[in-house]
C-alpha positions in Angstrom: -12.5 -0.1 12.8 -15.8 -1.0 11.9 -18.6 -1.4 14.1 -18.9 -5.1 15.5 -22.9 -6.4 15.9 -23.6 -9.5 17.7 -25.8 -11.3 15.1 -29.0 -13.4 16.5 -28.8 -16.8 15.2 -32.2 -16.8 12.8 -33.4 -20.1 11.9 -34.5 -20.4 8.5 -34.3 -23.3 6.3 -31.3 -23.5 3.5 -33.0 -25.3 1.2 -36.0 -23.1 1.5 -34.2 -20.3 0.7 -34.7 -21.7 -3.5 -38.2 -21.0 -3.4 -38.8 -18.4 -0.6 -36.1 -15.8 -2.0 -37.7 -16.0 -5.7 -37.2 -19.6 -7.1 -39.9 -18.5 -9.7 -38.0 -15.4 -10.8 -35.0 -17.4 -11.1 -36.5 -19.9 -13.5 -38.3 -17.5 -15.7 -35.7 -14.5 -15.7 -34.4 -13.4 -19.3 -31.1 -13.5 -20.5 -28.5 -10.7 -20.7 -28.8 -8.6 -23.9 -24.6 -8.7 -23.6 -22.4 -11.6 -23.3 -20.0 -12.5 -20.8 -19.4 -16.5 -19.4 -21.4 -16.1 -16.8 -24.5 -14.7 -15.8 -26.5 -14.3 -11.9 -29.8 -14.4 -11.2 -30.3 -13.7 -7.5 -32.9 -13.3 -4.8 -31.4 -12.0 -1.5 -33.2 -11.0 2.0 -31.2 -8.7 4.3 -31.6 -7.5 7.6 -29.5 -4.7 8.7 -30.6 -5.0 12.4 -29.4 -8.7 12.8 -26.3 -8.1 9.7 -27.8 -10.9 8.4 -28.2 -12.3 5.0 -30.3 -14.7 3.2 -29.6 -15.4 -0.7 -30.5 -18.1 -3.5 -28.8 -17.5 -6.7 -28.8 -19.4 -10.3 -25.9 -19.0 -12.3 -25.8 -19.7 -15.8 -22.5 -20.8 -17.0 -22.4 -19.9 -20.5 -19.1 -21.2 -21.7 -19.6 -24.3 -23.4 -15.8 -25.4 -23.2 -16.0 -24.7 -18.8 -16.2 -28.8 -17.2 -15.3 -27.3 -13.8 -15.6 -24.2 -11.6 -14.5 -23.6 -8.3 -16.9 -20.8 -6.7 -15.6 -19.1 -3.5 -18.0 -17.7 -0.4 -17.4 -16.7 3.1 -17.6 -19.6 5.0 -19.1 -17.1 7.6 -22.5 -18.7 6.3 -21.2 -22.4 6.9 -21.9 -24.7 4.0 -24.1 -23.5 1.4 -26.5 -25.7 -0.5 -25.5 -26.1 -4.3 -27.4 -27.9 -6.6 -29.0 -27.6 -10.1 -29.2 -29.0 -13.7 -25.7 -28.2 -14.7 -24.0 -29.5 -11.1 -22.2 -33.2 -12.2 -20.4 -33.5 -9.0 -19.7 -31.3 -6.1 -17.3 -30.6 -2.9 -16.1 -28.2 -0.7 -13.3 -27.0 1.4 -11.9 -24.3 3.5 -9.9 -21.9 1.1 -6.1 -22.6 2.5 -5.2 -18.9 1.1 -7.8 -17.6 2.9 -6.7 -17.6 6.6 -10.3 -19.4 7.0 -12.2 -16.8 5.6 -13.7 -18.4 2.2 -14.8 -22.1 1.6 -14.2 -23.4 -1.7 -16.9 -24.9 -4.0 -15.3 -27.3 -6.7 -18.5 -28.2 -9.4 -17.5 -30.6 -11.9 -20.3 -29.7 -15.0 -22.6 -31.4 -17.0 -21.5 -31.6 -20.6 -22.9 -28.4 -22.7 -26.1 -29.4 -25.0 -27.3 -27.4 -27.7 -25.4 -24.4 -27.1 -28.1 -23.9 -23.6 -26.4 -22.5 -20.4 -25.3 -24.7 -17.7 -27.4 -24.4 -14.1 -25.4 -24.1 -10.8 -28.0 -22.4 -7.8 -26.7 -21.6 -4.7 -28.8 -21.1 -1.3 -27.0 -19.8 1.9 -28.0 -17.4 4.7 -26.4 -16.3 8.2 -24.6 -13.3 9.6 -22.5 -12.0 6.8 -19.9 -10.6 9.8 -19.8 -12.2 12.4 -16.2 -10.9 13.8 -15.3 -7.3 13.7 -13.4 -6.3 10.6 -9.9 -5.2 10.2 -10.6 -2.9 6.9 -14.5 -2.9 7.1 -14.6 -1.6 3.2 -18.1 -3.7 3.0 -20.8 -3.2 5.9 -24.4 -4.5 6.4 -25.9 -2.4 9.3 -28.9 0.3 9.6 -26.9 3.2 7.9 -25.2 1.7 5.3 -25.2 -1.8 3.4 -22.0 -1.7 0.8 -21.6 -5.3 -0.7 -18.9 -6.0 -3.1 -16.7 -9.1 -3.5 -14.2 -8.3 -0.8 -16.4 -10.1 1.2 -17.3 -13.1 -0.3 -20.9 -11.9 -0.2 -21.6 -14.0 -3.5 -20.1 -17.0 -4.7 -18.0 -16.0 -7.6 -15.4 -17.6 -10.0 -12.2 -17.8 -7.6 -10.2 -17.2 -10.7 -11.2 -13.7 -9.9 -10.8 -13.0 -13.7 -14.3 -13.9 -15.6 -16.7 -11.4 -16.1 -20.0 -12.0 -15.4 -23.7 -10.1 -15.7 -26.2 -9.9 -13.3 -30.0 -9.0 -12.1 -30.6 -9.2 -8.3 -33.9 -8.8 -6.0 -33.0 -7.5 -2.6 -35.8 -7.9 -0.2 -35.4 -4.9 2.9 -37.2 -3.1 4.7 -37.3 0.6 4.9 -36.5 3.7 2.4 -33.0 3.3 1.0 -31.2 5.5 -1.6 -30.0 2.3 -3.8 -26.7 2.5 -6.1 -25.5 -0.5 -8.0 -22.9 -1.4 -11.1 -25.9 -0.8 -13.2 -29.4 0.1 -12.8 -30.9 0.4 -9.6 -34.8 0.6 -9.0 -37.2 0.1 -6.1 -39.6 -2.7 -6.4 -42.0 -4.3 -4.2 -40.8 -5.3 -1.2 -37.0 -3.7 -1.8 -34.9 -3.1 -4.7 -33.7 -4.6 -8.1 -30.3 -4.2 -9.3 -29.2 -4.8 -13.0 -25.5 -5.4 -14.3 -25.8 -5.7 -18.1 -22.0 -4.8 -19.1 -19.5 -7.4 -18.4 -17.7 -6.6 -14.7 -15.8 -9.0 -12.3 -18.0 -8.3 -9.1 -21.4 -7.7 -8.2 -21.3 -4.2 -6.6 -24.1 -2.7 -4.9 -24.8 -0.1 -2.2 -28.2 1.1 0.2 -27.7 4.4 2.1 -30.3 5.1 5.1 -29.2 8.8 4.4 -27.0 10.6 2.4 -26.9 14.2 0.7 -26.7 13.8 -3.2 -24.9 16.2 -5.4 -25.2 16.0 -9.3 -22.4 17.4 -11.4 -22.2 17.1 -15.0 -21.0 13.2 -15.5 -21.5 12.1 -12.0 -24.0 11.7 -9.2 -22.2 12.0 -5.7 -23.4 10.5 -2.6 -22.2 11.7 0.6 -22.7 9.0 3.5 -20.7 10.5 6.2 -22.3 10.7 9.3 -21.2 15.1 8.8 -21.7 15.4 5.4 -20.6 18.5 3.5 -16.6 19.1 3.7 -14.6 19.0 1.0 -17.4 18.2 -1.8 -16.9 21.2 -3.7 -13.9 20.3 -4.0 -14.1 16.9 -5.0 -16.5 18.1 -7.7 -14.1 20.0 -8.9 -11.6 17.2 -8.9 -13.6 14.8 -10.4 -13.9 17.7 -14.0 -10.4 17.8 -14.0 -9.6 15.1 -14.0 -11.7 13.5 -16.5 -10.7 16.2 -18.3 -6.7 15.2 -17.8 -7.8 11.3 -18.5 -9.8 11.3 -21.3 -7.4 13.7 -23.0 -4.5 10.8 -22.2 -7.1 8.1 -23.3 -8.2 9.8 -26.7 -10.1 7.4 -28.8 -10.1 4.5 -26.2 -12.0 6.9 -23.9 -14.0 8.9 -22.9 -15.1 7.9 -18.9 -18.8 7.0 -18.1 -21.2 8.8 -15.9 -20.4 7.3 -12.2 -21.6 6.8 -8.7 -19.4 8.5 -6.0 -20.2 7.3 -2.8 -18.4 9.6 0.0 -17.7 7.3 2.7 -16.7 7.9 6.5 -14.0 5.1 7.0 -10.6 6.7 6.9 -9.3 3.9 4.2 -10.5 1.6 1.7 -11.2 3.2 -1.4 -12.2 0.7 -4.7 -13.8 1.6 -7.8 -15.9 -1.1 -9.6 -17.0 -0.1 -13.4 -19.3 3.1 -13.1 -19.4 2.4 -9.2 -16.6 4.3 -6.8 -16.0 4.1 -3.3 -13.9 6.8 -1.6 -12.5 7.4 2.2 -13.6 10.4 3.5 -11.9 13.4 2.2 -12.2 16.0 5.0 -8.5 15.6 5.1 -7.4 15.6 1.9 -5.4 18.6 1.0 -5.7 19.9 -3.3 -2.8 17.4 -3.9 -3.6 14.2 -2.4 -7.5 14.7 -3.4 -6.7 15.2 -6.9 -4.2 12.3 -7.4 -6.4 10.6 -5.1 -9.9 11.1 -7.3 -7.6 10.6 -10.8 -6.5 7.3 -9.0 -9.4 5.8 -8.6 -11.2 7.2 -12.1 -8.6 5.4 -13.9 -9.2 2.2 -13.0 -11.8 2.6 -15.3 -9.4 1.0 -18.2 -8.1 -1.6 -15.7 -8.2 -4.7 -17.1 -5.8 -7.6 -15.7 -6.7 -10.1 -12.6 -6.9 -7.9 -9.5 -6.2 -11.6 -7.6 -2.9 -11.9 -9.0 0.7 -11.6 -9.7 -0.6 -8.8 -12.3 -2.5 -6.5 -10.2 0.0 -4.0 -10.0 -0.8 -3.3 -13.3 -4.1 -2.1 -12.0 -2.7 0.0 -9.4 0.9 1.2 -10.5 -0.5 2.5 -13.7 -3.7 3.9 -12.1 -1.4 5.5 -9.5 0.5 6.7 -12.0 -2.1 8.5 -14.1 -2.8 10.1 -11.1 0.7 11.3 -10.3 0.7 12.4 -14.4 -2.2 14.5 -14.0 -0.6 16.1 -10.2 2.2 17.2 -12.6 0.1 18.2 -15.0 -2.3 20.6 -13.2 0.0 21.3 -10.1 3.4 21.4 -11.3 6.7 19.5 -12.0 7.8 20.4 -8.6 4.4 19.1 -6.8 4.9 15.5 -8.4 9.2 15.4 -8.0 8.0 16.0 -4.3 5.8 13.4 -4.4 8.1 10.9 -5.8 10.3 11.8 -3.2 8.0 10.9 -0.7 7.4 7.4 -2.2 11.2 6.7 -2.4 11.7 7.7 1.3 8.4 5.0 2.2 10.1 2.2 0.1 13.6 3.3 1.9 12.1 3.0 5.1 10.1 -0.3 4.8 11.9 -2.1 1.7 9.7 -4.0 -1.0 9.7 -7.2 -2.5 9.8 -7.0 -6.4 7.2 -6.2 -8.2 7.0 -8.9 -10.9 9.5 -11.4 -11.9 9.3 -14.9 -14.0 7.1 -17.2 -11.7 5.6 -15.0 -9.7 2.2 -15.8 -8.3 1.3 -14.0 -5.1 -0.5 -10.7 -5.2 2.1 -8.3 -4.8 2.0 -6.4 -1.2 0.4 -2.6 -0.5 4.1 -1.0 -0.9 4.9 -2.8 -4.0 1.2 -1.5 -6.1 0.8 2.0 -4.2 4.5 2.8 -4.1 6.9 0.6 -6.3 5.0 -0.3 -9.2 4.3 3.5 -9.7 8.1 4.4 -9.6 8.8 1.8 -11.9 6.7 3.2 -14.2 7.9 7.0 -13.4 11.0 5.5 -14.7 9.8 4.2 -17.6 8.2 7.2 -18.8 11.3 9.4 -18.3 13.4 6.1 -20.3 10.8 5.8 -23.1 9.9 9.4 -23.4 6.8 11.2 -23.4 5.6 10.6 -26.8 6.1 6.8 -26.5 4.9 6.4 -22.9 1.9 8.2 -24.0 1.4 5.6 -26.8 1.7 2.8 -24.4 -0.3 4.3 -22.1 -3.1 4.4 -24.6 -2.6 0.9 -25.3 -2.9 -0.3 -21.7 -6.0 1.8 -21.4 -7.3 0.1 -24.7 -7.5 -3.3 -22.5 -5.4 -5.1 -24.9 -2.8 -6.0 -21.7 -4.2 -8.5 -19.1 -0.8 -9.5 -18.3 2.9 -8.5 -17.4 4.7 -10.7 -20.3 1.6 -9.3 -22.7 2.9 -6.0 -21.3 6.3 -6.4 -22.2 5.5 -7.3 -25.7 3.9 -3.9 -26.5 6.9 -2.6 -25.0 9.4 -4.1 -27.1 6.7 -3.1 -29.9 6.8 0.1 -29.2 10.3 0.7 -28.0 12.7 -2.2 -28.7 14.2 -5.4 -27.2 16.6 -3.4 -25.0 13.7 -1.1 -23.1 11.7 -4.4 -22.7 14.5 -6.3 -21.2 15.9 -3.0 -19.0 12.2 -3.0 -17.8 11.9 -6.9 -16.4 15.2 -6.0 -14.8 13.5 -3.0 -13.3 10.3 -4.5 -11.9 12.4 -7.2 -10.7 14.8 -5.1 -8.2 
């Protein structure tokens, strides 16, 4: 569980926050050198003592054709203030999906001119937690500050599928080690992050402490209170497989350089772009770490909503590549044992299915880590290597964002009769 802090109420002013947290950065900032529809300029304050946060963003909305967005933020801040050129019309609401846990900003927009971005600024500050969390993959206390959009830190575009670009000012105190989806440097006064390739999230990190290991196309950071255990061996891992990857990958590859942060929660991996998150692998036995590290490397070519329906395109084929390379460096035997395994989980607590005409809910832990994999196991043996490995490829190319774009390639590749045996598959 993750450590609950009682947060002092600090009394600031929202609509200060526009000027005090860098309103004349935010008018003056440049533009992105790459495009994506939208683009954040923000100016946040934290305090790790108090898990408190203070932030005033601009967001440029860059698609002309856009005459509404609904942004979502923890309503752990309350209401935020929401203004700006581009802002028509405005209102907000508690997220019904949420289980209380976002508030919804609808923005009806201005009509584009001349091609310029849209304005929508945002200024909010309070204790980002203020209960204890269930899966506490995000933190904001004096060791470690981990910020991504699993918890609502920022508000983003609750379609959860627009990329977006970024350049944020965090004000702190202290010496931090500072990774981001991007560039990180120190600054006056804190740190400034930059995210100039397209990404869905805004993913940043600040370690009080940490022991850094450099390997040849990644920078590890181990942030466990007993650093140390195991890192050799995730090292190892990690050339492997990108070895095994970018060999299945061939001219849609290879992998970027990456941050590895080594964390000390015992679940709650993620990997965002060139930024990776894992548990803490003291436990992890040559097997598990290796499937485990190929897992999450792989979501490098993920490409369709995470929010959605299709996210267990995300995980079943990253899962997947992972089992592929367990077979491939430990054995037939090692992966028909891990398959095994799976079966007896689903067998034990059953499964919805995994996609089916009208679907809309994110599918459940079970169905991405355990079904969707299967299905996919089964596909590969159906298909055969040669052709799996060509739609593999595909899929990694980002050319599949959803399941019926998925099912076209398969028929594509392999005919009517493997595409319709598959539907039936993912819905059983």
């Amino acid at each position: 569980m993750g450590k609950l802090i009682r947060h002092n109420r600090v009394k600031i002013g929202i609509m200060a926050l526009l000027s005090s947290l860098g309103a004349a950065s935010l008018s003056h900032a440049s533009e992105p050198p790459r495009p994506a529809p939208l683009h954040y300029i923000g100016s946040v304050q934290l305090d790790p003592d108090a898990g408190w946060i203070g932030a005033g963003w601009t967001i440029l909305i860059k698609d002309p054709a856009l005459d509404h967005i609904d942004f979502s933020l923890t309503s752990a801040f309350g209401t935020a203030v929401v203004a700006g050129s581009g802002v028509k019309a405005m209102r907000s609401e508690i997220d019904p999906n949420s289980y209380g846990g976002a508030r919804i900003y609808r923005v009806d927009l201005m009509p584009a001119e001349g091609g310029r971005p849209r304005r929508v600024k945002f200024a909010y500050a309070g204790p980002l937690f203020p209960e204890e969390l269930l899966l506490p993959i995000n933190s904001l206390d004096t060791d470690k500050i981990e910020l991504t959009v699993d918890s609502d830190w920022f508000p983003f575009d609750a379609r959860f599928d627009t990329k977006l670009t970024a350049q944020v000012n965090v004000r702190i105190d202290g010496d931090w080690t500072a990774i981001g989806l991007g560039n990180a440097e120190r600054v006056q006064g804190g740190y400034r992050f930059t995210q100039e390739a397209p990404a869905l999230d805004i993913a940043l990190a600040l370690l009080s402490r940490s022991v850094v290991v450099k390997t040849d196309n990644y920078v590890i950071y181990d942030a466990r209170p007993e650093p140390g255990t195991k890192v050799d061996e995730l090292s190892d891992a990690l050339a492997v497989c990108t070895t095994y990857l970018n060999g299945v990958a061939g001219p849609v590859g290879p992998l970027p350089p990456a941050s590895i942060i080594i964390t000390g929660r015992p679940e709650g991996s993620y990997a965002r772009g060139t930024l990776i998150a894992l548990t803490d692998i003291e436990n992890e036995d040559e097997e598990s770490l290796r499937q485990f590290t190929c897992h999450e490397l792989a979501h490098h070519w993920s490409h369709a909503n995470p929010g959605g329906p299709d996210n267990w395109i995300n995980e079943g084929f990253a899962d997947h590549l992972g089992n592929m390379a367990v077979r491939d460096m430990l054995g037939r035997d090692v992966f028909e044992a891990r398959m095994a395994r799976y079966a007896e989980q689903l067998t034990e607590a059953g499964t919805e299915p995994i996609w089916t005409q009208g679907t809309t809910d994110r599918p459940t832990y079970l169905t991405l880590y355990r079904a969707a994999p299967m299905a996919l196991r089964d596909l590969e043996a159906k298909m055969g290597e040669a052709d799996f490995a060509a739609l593999m490829q595909q899929v990694m190319a980002g050319s599949v964002r959803t399941t019926p774009e998925l099912m076209a390639m398969i028929e594509q590749l392999a005919g009517a009769d493997m595409r319709d045996w598959f539907e039936v598959r993912l819905g059983a």
